[in-house]
N, C-alpha and C positions, 0 to 999 in steps of 0.2 A: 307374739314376741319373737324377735329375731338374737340370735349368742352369736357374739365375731369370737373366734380362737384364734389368739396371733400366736403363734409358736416363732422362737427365737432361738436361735443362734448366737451368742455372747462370748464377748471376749471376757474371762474373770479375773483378770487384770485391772478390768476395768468396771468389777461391779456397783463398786461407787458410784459412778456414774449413770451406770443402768438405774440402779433405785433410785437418781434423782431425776430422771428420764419417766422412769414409770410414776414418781409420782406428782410430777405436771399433768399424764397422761391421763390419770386418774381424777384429779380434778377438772380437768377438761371434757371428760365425757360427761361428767354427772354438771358439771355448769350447763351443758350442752342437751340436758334432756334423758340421757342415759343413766345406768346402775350399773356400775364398773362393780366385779365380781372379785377383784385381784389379779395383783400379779403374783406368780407362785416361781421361786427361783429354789437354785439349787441348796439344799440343805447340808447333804453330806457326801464326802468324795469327791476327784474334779468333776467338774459337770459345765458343759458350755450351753446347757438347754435353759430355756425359762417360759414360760407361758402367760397369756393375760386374759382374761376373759372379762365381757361387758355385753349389753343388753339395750338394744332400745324395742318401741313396741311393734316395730315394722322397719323392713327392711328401706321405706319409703323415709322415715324420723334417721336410719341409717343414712340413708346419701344426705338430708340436708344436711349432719353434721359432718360428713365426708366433702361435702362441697366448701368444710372453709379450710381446709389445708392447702399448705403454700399463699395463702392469702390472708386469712385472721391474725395478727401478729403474736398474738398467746402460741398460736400453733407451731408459728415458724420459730418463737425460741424454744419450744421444747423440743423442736427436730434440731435445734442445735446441739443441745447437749449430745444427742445420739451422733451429731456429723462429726461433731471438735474431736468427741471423745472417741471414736469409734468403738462405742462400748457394743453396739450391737454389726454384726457381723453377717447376718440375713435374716429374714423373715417372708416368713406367710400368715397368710390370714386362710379360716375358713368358717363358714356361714353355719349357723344349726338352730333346730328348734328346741326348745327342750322339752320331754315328756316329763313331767313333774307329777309326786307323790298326790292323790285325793285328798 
């Protein structure tokens, strides 16, 4: 099993839009194969961070569903919401395995 961490930078002006952002994103991985873990936003005080965390079973089941961005049309309207709105402000992504409880 392979965990993507997107960490975010977010405008919270515009968190509205981020949750509706995240959760296209969210039914889009798990349509796609995946086990979307959440997206975890800020709870209290300003905060311009947010995190999402998701799962497929190999980094390999990863790129097919990475190969339909900009091209599956689900895909490209949920990057619209992120483009109109500018609700997200940058991001990264990084790779992990997890070591899980016995």
């Amino acid at each position: 099993m392979i965990t993507c961490v997107v960490h975010y930078t977010i405008d919270p002006a515009q968190i509205d839009a981020f949750e509706r952002f995240a959760r296209e994103w969210m039914r889009l991985v798990v349509k796609h194969g995946g086990v979307h873990h959440g997206y975890f936003l800020p709870a209290e005080g300003a905060s311009d961070r947010a995190e999402a965390l998701f799962s497929f079973e190999s980094l390999a089941a990863y790129e097919v569903y990475r190969s339909r961005f900009g091209q599956d049309p689900e895909f490209v309207a949920a990057d619209k919401i992120r483009d109109e709105s500018g609700c997200v402000l940058r991001w990264d992504r990084t790779f992990m395995r997890p070591l899980l409880p016995n």
